[in-house]
PyMOL commands that place a pseudoatom at each C-alpha (Angstrom):
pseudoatom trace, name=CA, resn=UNK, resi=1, chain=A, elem=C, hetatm=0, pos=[-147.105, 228.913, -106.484]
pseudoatom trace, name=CA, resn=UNK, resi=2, chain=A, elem=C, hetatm=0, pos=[-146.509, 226.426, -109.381]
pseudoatom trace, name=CA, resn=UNK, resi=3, chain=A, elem=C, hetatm=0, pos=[-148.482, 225.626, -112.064]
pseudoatom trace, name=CA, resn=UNK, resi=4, chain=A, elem=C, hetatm=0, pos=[-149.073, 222.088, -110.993]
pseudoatom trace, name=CA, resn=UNK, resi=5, chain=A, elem=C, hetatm=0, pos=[-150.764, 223.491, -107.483]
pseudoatom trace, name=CA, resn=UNK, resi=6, chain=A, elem=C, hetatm=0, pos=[-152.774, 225.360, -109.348]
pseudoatom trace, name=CA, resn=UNK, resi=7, chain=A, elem=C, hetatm=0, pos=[-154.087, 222.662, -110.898]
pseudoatom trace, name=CA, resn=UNK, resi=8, chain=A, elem=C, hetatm=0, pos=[-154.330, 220.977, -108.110]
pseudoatom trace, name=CA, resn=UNK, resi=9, chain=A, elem=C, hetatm=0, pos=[-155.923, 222.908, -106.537]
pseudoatom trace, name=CA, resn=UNK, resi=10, chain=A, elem=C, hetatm=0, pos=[-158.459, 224.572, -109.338]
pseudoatom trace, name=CA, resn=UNK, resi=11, chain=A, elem=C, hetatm=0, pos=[-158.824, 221.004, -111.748]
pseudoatom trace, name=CA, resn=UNK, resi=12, chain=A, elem=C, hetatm=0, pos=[-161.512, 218.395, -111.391]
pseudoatom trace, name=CA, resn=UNK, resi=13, chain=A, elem=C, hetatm=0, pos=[-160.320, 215.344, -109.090]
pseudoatom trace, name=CA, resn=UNK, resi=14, chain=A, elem=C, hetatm=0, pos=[-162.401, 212.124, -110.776]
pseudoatom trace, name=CA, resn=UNK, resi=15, chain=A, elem=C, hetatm=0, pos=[-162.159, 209.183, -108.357]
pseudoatom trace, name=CA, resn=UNK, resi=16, chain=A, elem=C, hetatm=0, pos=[-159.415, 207.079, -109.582]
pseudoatom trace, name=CA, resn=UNK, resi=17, chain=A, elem=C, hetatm=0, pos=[-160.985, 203.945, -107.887]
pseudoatom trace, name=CA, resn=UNK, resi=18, chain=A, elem=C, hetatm=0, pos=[-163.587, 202.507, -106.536]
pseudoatom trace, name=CA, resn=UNK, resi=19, chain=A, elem=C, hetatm=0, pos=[-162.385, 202.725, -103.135]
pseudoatom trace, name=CA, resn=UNK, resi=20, chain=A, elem=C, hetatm=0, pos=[-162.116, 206.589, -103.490]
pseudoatom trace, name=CA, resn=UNK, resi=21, chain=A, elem=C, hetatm=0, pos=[-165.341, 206.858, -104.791]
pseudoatom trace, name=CA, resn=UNK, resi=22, chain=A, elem=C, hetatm=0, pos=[-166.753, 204.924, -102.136]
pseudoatom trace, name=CA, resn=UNK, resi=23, chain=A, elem=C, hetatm=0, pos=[-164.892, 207.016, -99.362]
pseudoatom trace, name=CA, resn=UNK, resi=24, chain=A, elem=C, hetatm=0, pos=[-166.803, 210.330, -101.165]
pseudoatom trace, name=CA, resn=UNK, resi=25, chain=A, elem=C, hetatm=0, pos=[-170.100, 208.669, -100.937]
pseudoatom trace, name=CA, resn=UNK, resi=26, chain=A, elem=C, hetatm=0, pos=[-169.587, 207.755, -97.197]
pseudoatom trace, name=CA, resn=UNK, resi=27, chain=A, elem=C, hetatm=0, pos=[-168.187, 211.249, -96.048]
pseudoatom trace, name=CA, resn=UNK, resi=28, chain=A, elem=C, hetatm=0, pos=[-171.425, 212.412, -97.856]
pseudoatom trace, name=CA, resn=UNK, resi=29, chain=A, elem=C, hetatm=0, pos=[-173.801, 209.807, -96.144]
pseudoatom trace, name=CA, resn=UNK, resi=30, chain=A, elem=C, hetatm=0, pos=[-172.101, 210.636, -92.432]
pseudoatom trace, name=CA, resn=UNK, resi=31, chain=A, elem=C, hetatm=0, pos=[-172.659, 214.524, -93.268]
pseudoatom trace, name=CA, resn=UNK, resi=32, chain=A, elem=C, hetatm=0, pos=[-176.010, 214.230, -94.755]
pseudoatom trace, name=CA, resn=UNK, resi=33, chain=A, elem=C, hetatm=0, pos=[-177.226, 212.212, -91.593]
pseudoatom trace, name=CA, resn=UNK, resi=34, chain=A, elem=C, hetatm=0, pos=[-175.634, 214.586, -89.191]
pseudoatom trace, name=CA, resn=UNK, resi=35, chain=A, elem=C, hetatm=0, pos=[-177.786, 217.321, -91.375]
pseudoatom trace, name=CA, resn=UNK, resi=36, chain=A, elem=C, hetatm=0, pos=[-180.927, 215.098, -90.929]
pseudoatom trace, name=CA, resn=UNK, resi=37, chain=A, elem=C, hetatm=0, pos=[-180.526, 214.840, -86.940]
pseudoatom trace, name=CA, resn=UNK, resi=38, chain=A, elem=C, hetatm=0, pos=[-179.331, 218.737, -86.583]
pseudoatom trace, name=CA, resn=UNK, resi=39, chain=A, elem=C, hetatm=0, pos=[-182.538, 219.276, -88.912]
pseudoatom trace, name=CA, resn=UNK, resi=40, chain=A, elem=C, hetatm=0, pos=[-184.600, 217.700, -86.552]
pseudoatom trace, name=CA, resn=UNK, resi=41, chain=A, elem=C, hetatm=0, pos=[-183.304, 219.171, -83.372]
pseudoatom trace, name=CA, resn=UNK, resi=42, chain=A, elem=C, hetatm=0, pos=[-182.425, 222.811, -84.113]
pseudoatom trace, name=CA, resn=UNK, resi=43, chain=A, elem=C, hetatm=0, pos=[-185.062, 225.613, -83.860]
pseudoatom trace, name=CA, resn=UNK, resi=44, chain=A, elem=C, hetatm=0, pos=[-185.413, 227.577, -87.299]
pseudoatom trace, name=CA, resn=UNK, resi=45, chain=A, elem=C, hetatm=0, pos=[-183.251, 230.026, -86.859]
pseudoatom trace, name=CA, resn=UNK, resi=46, chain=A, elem=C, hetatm=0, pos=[-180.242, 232.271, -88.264]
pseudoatom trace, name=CA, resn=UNK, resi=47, chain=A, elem=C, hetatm=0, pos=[-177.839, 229.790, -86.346]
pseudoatom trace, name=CA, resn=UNK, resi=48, chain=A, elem=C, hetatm=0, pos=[-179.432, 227.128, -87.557]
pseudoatom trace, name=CA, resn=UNK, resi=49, chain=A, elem=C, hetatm=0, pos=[-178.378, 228.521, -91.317]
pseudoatom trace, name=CA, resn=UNK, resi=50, chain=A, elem=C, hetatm=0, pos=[-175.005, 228.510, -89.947]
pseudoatom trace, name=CA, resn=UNK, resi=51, chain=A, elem=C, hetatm=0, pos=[-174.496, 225.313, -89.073]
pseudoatom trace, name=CA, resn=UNK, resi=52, chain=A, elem=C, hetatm=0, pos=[-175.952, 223.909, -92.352]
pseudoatom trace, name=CA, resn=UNK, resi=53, chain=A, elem=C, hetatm=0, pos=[-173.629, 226.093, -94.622]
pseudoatom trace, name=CA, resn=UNK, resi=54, chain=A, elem=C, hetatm=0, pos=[-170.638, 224.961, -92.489]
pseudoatom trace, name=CA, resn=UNK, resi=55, chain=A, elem=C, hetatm=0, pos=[-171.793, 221.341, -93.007]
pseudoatom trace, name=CA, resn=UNK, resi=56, chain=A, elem=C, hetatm=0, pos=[-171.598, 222.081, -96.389]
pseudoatom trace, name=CA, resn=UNK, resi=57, chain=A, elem=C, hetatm=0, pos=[-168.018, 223.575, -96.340]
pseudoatom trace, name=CA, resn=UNK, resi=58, chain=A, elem=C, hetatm=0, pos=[-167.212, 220.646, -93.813]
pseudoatom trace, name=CA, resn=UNK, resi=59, chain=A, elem=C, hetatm=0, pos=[-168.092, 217.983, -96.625]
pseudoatom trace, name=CA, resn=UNK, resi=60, chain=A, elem=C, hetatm=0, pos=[-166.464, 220.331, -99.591]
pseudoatom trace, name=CA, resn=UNK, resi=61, chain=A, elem=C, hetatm=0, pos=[-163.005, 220.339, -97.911]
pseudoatom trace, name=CA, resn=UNK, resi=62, chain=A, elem=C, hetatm=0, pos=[-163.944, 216.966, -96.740]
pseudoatom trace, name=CA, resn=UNK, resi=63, chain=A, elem=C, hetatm=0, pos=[-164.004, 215.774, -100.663]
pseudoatom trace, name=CA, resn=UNK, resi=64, chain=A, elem=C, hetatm=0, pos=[-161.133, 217.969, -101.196]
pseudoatom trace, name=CA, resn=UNK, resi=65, chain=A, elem=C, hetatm=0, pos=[-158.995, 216.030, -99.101]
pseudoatom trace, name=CA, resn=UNK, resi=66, chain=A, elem=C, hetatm=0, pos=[-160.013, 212.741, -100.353]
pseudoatom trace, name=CA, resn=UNK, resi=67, chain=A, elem=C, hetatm=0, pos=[-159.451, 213.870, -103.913]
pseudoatom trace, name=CA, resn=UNK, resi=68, chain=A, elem=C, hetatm=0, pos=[-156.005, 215.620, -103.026]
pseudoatom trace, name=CA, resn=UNK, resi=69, chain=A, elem=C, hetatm=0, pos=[-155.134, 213.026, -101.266]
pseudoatom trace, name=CA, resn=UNK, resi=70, chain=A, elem=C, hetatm=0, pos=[-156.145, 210.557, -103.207]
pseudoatom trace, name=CA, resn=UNK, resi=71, chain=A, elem=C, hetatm=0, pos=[-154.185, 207.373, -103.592]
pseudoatom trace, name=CA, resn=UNK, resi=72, chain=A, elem=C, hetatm=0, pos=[-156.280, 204.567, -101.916]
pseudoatom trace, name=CA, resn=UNK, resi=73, chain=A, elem=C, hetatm=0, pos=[-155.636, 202.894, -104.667]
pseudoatom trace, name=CA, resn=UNK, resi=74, chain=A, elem=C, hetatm=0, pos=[-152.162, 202.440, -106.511]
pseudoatom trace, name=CA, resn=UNK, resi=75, chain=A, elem=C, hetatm=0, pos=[-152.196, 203.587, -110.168]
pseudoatom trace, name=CA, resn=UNK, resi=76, chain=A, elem=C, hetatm=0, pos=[-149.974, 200.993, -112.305]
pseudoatom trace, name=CA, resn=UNK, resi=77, chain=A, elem=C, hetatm=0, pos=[-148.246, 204.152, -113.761]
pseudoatom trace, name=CA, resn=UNK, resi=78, chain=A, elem=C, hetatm=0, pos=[-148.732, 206.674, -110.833]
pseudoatom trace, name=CA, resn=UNK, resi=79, chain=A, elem=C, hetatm=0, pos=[-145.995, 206.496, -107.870]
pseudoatom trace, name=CA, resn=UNK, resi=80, chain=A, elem=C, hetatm=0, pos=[-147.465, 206.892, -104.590]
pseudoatom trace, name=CA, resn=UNK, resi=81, chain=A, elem=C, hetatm=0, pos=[-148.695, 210.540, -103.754]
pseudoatom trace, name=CA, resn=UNK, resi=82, chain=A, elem=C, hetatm=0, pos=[-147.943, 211.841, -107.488]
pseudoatom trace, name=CA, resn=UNK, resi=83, chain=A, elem=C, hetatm=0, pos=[-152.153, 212.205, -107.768]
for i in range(1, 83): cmd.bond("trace and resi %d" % i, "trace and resi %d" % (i + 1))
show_as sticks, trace
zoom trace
């Protein structure tokens, strides 16, 4: 492994746009109102656990992706997919 995956995949990913941060706080929204109606429906149980800590890994690798990925937005002096 490189140095430069490593620190891609260990540094901090800031939003480099509005449009990125907006796609983090919608990913968050849709995950946090699936949590609301799974809250509501589910008994109280160990399962019930379950599928909240995979909702939270779900929305982790969800904002992984976005900040990997990145690039919604073209940095003047970034080529494309060099985030």
């Amino acid at each position: 492994m490189t140095y430069e995956e490593i620190c891609k995949r260990f540094d901090h990913h800031p939003p480099r746009c509005e449009q990125t941060a907006e796609l983090h706080a919608l990913v968050r929204a849709e995950v946090k109102r699936l949590a609301v109606a799974l809250n509501e429906q589910l008994p109280d149980d160990r399962e019930k656990s379950v599928v909240f800590m995979k909702l939270e890994e779900a929305l982790m690798w969800a904002n992984a992706s976005i900040a990997h990925g990145c690039c919604l937005c073209v940095q003047p002096t970034m080529p494309p997919n060099a985030c």
